[in-house]
Structures are given as C-alpha cells and as structure tokens.
SEKOL-831436 format. One line per 3 residues: number of its first residue (from 1); their letters; for each residue x, y, z of C-alpha. Coordinates in steps of 0.5 Angstrom, whole numbers. Last residue first. Layout:
! SEKOL-831436
NUM = A = X/Y/Z  ...
***
This chain:
! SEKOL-831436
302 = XXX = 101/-40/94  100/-47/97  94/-47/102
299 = XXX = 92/-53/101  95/-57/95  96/-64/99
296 = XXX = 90/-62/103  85/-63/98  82/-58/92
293 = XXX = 80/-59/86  81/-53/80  75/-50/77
290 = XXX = 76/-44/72  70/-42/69  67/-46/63
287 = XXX = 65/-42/56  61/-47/51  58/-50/57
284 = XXX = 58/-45/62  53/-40/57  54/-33/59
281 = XXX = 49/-27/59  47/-27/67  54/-28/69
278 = XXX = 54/-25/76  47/-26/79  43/-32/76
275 = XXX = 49/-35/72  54/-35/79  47/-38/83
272 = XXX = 47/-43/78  54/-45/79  54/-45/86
269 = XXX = 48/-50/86  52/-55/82  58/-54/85
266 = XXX = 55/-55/92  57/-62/93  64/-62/91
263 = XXX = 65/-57/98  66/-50/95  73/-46/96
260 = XXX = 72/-39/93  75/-34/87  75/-27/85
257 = XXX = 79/-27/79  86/-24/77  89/-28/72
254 = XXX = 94/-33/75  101/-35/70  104/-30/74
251 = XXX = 100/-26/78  93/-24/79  90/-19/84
248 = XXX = 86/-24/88  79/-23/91  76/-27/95
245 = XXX = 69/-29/94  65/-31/101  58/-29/98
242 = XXX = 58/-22/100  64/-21/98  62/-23/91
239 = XXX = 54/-19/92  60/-13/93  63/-15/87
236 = XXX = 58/-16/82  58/-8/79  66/-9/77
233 = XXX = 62/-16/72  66/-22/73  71/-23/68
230 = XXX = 74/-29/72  70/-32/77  76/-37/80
227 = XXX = 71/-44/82  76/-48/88  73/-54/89
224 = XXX = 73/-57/95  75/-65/97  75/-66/105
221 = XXX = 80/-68/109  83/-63/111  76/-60/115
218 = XXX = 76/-66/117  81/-66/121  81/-60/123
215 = XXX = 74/-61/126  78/-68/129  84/-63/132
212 = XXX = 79/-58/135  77/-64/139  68/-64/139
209 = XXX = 64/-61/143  59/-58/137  59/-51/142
206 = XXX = 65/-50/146  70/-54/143  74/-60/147
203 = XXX = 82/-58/147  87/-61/144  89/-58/137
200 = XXX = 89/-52/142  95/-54/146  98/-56/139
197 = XXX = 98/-49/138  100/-46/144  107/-52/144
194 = XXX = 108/-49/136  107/-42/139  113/-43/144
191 = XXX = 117/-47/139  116/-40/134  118/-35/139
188 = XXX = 112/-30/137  109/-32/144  110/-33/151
185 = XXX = 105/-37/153  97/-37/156  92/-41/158
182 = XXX = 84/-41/159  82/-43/152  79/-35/151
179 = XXX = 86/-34/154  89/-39/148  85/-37/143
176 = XXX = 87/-29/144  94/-31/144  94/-35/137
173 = XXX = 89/-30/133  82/-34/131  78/-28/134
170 = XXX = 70/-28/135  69/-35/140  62/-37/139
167 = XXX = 63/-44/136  61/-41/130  67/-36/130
164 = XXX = 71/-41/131  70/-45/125  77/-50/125
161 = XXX = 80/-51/118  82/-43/117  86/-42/123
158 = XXX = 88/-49/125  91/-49/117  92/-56/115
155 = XXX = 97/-59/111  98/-66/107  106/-67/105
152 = XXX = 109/-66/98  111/-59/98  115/-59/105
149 = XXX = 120/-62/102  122/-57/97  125/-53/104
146 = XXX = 127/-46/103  121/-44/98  116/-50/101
143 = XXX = 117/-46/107  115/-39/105  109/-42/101
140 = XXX = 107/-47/107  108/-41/113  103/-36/109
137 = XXX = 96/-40/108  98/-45/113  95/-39/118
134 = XXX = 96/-43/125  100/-49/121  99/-55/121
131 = XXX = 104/-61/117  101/-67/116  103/-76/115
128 = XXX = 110/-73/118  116/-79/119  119/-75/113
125 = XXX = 118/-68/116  122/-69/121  127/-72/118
122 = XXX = 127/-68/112  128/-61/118  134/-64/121
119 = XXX = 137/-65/115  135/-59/113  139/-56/119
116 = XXX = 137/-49/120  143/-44/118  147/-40/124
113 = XXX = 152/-34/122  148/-29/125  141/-31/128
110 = XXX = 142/-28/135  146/-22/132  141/-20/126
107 = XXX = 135/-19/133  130/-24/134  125/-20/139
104 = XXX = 119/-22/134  115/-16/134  120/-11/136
101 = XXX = 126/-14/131  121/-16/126  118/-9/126
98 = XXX = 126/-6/126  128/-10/119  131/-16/120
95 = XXX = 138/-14/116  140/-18/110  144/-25/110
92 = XXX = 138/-28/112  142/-32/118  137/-38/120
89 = XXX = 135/-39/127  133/-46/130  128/-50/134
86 = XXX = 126/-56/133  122/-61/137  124/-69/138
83 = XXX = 124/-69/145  118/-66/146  114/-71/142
80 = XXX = 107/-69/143  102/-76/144  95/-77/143
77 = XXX = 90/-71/141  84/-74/139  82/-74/132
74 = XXX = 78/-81/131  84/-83/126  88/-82/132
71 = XXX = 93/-77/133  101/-77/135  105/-70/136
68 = XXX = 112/-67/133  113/-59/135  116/-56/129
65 = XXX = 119/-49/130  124/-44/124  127/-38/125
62 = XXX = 130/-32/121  126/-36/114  127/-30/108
59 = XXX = 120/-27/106  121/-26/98  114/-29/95
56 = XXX = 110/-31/102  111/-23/102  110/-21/109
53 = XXX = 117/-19/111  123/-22/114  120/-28/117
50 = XXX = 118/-33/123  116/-40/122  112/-45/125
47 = XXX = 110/-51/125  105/-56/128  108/-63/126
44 = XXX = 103/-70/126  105/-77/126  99/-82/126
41 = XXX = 96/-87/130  91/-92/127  85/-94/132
38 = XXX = 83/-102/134  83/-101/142  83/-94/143
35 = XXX = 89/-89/142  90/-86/150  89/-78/151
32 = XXX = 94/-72/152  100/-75/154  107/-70/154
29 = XXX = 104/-65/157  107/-58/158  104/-52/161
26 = XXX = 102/-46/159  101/-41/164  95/-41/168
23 = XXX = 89/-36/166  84/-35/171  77/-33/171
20 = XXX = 74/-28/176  66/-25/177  62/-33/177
17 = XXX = 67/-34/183  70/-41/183  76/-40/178
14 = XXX = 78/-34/185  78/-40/189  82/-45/185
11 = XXX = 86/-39/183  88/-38/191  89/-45/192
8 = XXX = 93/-47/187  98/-40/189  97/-43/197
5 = XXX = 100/-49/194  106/-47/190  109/-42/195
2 = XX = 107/-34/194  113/-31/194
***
C-alpha cells in the first residue's frame, strides 16, 4: 500500500500535469469559513431521503439524512455540525421493490422493524431557518407527508437554485458535480449525500466566482410568480416548451396547465408575450390567468 505522503505526493504531481485531474475522496471538514465581524449566522439542514418509488403522492421514506451547517447572511459555508447528523432507516411495512434494493443498497432486513425518531427530526428542524435538498421538488412533498413540520420551514433546491448550466458545468447530477468539483463519496446512502451536498454549497463557482450556497440564497429569496396558462391552444405547445413552460397533467383541485416560475418584474412582459403569441383572442382583464406568488416558504411543495 502506498503510504500517505508519497500517495500526496503522486496526485500533487499528476494535478500538475495539464493532461491528468485527480479526484480525492471526500473528506470531512467541520469549518469552512469564519463569520465577519457584524454578520447574522444562521442554521441550515441539507436533507436527504431514500424512498420506495417516485411518486411524491405514495412514496414511503426507507432512510432519512439531515446534515446541519451554519451560514452568513453574505452566504459563506461556515460550520457543518457533524455531531448532530441524522441518519435513520424506516420499516415501510411492504417490500422495497428490487430497483431500490439495487440503486440504494438498502434491503427490507436493514430497515425491518426500525421507524426514524420524529423527535429527533422536530429537533433538528425546529433550530433550522432553511431546509436544501438536491431536487427539493421531491424530498419536500415526501417529507412534508411523513413529517408535518417540514411544511412550515423555508426550502431550496441545490438543483434548481444554482444555474449550473451557466457556469459551464452540463449535468446538475450529485456524483457528476462532485467530479466536476474535483471530489468524490459514496453516494445514494442519505448522510454520504447530504455531506457531498454541503460540500458543494461551499465551493466558489467557476464562471460568476461566487459561493454556490450565496447563488442558492438568492435564488431562495427572491418572490416569482407562478403564471398557469390554462386552456392554452394544443398548437402553442411547442412555443410553450420553448418559452420554459412546464406541463403538468392536473390533480385534484389542480387543472392541467402549462405553468412557469417568472420573477415579480417580468410579469407584465410575460403577460403580453402570453397575449401576442398563445392567447391572441383573450382579454386578461375580464378573464385573469391564474397567478400564484412564490418564496421559499411554498417552493417545491407538491
């Protein structure tokens, strides 16, 4: 086995070398950056959960992960708590079905007979100010069904919220950002990618050279309004897509509608680009389209 120092001294050199890259196993810190002098401090949990299924309508929790950290208001990775993680399996009472088995490596005799501590999980939460989840758009519906306190806390997605795209890298998947990022973990174990998660918060992006946990931030913070365009045209899908409308295929109390996500400022504009190009006979006044406001507090619900 090569000892510890030479293996350092191996990667030092090959990271030397345009035609190498090396990728180190993640390792855990417990302090990232000091607070300045003045800056309010504030309790975040990265969250992850491992299910039954995809349906965020049915999906049972088999493990749950919370990795707590602290962050300044100027968005700097400060402090991860690692002594206060949670990591607990939950007995789904049915069988976790082969694909999970295989992606997860969690079998029914690991999680039989165990149930997640809820006033672990309240404790947790209670001293949290936001909850981040890589792909918040499913974790927080699943969760929210297990635990009701969850649905009274600020969430944000380190998917969505961080434009990774833009700053050059093409995949927003955990493992692919973690080698693009230079490391990498032991992945779909919930705490493992919690830990890769907060990793990630911390590091400086490439292109703006900003923390990924300040673009986060703001993205949290900021007010959208959700426009629905219900009844649009079949014929005005694909100007839709291309718009960045989503479709969504109704549920109870929800008609189907292509929807979109626009900043408070950009209504107006939005609004006349609906009329010019999808609703060219419809008068917005007499006949409104559906408009729901948008923070952090109702992000990534159901």
């Amino acid at each position: 086995m090569i000892a510890d120092q030479t293996a350092l001294e191996y990667a030092q050199a090959l990271e030397a070398h345009p035609d190498y890259r090396v990728l180190r196993r993640l390792q855990r810190r417990d302090v990232y950056n000091q607070a300045l002098p003045g800056e309010q401090v504030y309790r975040g949990i990265y969250l992850d959960s491992e299910t039954t299924g995809l349906d965020t309508s049915t999906a049972a929790v088999i493990e749950l992960g919370m990795v707590p950290f602290d962050y300044s208001s100027s968005g700097q990775l400060l402090t991860v708590h690692h002594d206060h993680i949670l990591n607990q399996f939950n007995d789904p009472g049915i069988a976790i079905p082969p694909e999970v088995v295989e992606l997860t490596g969690i079998t029914d005799d690991m999680v039989a007979g165990q149930r997640i501590d809820p006033v672990a999980v309240d404790v947790l939460v209670n001293s949290a100010s936001l909850i981040v989840a890589h792909n918040a758009g499913f974790d927080r519906p699943v969760v929210e069904r297990h635990w009701p306190i969850f649905a009274n806390r600020n969430w944000a997605c380190s998917v969505a919220d961080i434009p990774w795209k833009q700053e050059g890298i093409g995949s927003a998947k955990l493992d692919y950002l973690a080698m693009q990022l230079g490391f990498f973990f032991e992945g779909h174990r919930t705490s493992n990618d919690c830990l890769a998660g907060v990793e990630i918060l911390g590091v400086t992006l490439p292109k703006s050279g900003h923390s990924a946990l300040r673009v986060l931030l703001d993205n949290a913070r900021a007010t959208t309004i959700r426009i629905r365009a219900i009844d649009a045209p079949f014929d005005a899908k694909d100007d839709l897509k291309g718009r960045g409308y989503t479709w969504h295929p109704g549920a109870p109390g929800i008609d189907k509608a292509w929807w979109k996500d626009i900043p408070e400022m950009n209504v107006a504009d939005e609004l006349n680009w609906l009329g010019a190009e999808v609703f060219p006979h419809r008068d917005f006044s007499q006949s409104p389209l559906p408009m729901e406001r948008i923070t952090a507090a109702n992000r990534y619900k159901n």
